[in-house]
BAMIDREN-464332 format. One record per atom (N, C-alpha, C): residue in one letter; x, y, z. Coordinates in Angstrom, 1 decimal, decimal comma. Each point is the difference from the previous one (the first is absolute). Example, Ala and Ser with C-alpha at 12.3 -4.5 7.8 and 13.67 -1.06 7.14 Angstrom:
('A' (13,2 -5,7 7,8))
('A' (-0,9 1,2 0,0))
('A' (0,9 1,2 0,0))
('S' (-0,4 1,1 -0,7))
('S' (0,9 1,1 0,0))
('S' (-0,8 1,1 0,8))
This chain:
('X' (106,6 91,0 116,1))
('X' (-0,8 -0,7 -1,1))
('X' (-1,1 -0,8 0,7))
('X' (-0,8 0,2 -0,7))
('X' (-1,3 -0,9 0,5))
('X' (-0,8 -0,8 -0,8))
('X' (-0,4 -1,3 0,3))
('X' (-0,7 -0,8 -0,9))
('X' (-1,1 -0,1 0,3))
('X' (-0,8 -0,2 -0,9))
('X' (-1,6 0,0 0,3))
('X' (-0,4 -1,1 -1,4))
('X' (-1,3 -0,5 0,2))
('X' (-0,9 -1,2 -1,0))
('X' (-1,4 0,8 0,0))
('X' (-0,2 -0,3 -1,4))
('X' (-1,6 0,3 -0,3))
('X' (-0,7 -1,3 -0,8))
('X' (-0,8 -0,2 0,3))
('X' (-1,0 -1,1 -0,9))
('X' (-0,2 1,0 -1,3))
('X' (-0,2 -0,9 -1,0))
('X' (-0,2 0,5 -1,6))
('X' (-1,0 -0,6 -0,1))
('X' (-1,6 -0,3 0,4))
('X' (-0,6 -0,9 -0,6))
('X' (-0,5 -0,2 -1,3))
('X' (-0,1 0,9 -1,0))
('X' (-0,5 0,1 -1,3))
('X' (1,4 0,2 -0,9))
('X' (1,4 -0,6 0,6))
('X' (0,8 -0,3 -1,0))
('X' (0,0 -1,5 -0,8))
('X' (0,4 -0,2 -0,5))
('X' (-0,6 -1,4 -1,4))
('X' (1,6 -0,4 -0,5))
('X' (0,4 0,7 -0,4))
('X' (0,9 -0,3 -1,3))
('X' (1,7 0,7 0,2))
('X' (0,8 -0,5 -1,0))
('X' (1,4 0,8 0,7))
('X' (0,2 1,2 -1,2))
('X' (-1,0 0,6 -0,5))
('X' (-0,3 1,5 -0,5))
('X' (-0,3 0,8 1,5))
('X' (-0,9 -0,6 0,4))
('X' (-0,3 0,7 1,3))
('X' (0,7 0,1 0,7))
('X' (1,1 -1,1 0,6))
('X' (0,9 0,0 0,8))
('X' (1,2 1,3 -0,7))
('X' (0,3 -0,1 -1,3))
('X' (1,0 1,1 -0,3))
('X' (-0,5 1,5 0,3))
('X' (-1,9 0,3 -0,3))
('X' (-0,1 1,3 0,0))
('X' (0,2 0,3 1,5))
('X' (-0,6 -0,9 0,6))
('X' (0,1 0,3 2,0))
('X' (1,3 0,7 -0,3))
('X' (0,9 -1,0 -0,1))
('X' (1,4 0,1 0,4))
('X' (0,6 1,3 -0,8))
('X' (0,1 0,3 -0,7))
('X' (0,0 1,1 -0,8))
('X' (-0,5 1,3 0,3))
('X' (-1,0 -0,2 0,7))
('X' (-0,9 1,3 0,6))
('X' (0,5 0,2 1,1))
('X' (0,7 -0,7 0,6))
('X' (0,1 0,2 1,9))
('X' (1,4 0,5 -0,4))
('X' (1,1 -1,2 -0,7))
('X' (1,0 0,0 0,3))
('X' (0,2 1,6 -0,4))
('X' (-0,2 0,9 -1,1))
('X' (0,2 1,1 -0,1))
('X' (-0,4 1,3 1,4))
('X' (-0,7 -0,1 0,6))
('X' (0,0 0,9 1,1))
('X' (1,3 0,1 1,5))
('X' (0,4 0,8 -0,3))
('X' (1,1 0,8 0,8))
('X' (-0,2 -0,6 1,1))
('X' (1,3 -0,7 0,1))
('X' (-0,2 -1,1 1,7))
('X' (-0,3 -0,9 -0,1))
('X' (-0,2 -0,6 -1,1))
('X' (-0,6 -1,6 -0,4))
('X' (1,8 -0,5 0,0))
('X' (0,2 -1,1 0,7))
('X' (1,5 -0,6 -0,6))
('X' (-0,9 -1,4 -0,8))
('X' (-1,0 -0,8 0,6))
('X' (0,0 -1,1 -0,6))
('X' (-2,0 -0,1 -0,4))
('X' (-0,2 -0,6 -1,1))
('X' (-1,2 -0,4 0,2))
('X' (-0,2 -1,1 -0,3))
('X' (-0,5 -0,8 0,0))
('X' (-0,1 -1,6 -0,2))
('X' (-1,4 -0,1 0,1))
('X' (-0,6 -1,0 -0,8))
('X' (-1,4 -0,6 -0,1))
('X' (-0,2 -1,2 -0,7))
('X' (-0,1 -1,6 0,6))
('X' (0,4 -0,7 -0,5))
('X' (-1,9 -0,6 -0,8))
('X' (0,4 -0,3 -1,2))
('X' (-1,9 -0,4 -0,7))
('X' (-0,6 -1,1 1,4))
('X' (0,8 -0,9 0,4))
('X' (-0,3 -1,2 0,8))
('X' (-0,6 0,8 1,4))
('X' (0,2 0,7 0,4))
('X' (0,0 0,2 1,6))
('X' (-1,1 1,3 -0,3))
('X' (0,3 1,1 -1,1))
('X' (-0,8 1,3 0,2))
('X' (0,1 1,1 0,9))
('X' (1,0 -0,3 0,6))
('X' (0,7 0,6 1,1))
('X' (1,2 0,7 -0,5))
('X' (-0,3 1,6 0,1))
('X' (0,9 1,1 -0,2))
('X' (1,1 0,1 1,2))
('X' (1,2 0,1 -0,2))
('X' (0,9 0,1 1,2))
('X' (1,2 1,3 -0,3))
('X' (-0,4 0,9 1,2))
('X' (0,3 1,0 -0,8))
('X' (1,8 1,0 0,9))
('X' (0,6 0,1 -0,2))
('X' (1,2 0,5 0,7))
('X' (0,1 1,6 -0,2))
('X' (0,0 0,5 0,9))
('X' (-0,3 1,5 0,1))
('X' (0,9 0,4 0,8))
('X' (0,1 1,7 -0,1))
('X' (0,4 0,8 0,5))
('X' (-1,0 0,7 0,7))
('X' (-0,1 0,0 1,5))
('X' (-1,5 0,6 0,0))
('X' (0,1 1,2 0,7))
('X' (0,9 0,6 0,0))
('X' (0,4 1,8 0,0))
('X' (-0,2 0,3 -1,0))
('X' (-0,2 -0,6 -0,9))
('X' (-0,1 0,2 -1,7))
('X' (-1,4 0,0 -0,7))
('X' (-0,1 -1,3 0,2))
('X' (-1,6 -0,2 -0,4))
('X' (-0,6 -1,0 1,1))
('X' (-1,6 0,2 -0,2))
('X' (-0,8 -0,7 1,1))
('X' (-0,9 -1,2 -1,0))
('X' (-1,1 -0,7 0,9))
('X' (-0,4 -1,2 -0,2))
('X' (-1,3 0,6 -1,4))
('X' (-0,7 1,0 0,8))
('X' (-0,9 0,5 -0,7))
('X' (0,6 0,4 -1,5))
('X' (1,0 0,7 -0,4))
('X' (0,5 0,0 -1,3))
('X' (0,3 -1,0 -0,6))
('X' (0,5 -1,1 0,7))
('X' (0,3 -1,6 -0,9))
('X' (-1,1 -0,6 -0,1))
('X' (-1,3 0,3 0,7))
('X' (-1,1 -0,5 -0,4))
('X' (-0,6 0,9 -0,9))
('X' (-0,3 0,7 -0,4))
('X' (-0,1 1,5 -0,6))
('X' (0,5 -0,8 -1,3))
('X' (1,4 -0,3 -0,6))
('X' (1,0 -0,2 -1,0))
('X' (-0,8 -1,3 -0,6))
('X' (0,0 -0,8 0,8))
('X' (-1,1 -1,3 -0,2))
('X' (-1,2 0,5 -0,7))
('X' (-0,6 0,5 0,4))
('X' (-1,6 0,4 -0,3))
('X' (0,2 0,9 -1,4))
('X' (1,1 0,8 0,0))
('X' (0,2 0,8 -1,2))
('X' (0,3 -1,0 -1,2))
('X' (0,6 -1,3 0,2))
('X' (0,4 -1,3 -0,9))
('X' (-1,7 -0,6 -0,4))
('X' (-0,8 0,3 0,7))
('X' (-0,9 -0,7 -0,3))
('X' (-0,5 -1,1 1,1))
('X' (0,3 -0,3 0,9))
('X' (-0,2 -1,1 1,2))
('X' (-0,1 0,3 1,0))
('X' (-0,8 -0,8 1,4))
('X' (0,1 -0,2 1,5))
('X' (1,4 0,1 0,9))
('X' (0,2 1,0 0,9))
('X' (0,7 -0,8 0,8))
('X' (-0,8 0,0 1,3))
('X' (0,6 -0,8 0,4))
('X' (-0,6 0,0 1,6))
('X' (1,2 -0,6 0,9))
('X' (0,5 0,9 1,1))
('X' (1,3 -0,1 1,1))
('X' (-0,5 -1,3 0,3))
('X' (0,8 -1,2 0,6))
('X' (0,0 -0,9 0,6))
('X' (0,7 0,3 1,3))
């Protein structure tokens, strides 16, 4: 299992925070996704024989938003 963070910077609101989370958490290999409105920081628990960084950024972008790896 591997954890990784992304900056959200054009997240606002905890609509945003549910779509992130909602978008990621569903891709195969995702165990956890977390984005808190305060921080804007995506933290993401993976499987990464499974899925990679680029698709969880990918999933983001598909929601409507930035990510950027920290």
């Amino acid at each position: 299992m591997k954890t990784t963070t992304y900056l959200i910077p054009d997240m606002s609101c905890a609509h945003c925070k549910a779509r992130i989370e909602k978008e990621v958490a569903r891709l195969n290999g995702v165990q956890v996704a977390d984005v808190p409105v305060e921080t804007k920081v995506l933290t993401v628990q993976f499987d990464d024989q499974v899925v990679d960084s680029a698709t969880i950024i990918e999933a983001v972008t598909e929601a409507g938003y930035t990510a950027e790896p920290q």
